[in-house]
N, C-alpha and C positions, 0 to 999 in steps of 0.2 A: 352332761353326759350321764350323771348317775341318778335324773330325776327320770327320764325314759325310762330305768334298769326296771324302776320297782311298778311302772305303770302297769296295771291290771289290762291288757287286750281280748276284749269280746273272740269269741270263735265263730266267724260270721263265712256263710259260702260266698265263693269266688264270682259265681254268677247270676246273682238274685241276691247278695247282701244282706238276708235273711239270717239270723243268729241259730245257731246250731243246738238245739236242746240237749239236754239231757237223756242219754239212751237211747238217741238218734241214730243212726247208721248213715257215716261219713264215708266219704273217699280223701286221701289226702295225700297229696306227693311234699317230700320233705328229703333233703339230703341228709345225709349220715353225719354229723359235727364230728368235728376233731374229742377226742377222749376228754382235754383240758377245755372243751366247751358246751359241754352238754350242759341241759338246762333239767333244775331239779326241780320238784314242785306239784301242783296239781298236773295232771294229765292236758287237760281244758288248755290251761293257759302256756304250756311249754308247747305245746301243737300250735295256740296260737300265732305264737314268736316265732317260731321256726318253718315254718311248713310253707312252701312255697303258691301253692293253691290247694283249698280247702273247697270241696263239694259237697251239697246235702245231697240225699240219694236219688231225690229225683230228678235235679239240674243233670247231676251225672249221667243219667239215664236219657237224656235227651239228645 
């Protein structure tokens, strides 16, 4: 259980699996967590874990 917690996850899009750079312009649906579950941390990688689909701008644009 707590060896996933602290695993690093790429921010890679939904449909081209290409890794999301830095200062990219993303689309990305993500539900709201409960208050007791929000994730702290770098930006990158709590988008990661959480976000249900993750687009770079041009897959979305397609």
């Amino acid at each position: 259980m707590f060896k996933d917690m602290f695993k690093r996850k790429e921010l890679k899009c939904s449909a081209c699996q290409r890794k999301i750079q830095y200062e990219e312009e993303l689309v990305a649906f993500i539900k709201l967590p409960k208050e007791r579950n929000l994730l702290v941390g770098p930006f990158d990688v709590c988008l990661a874990k959480s976000a249900q689909e993750v687009y770079c701008k041009a897959c979305y644009k397609k």
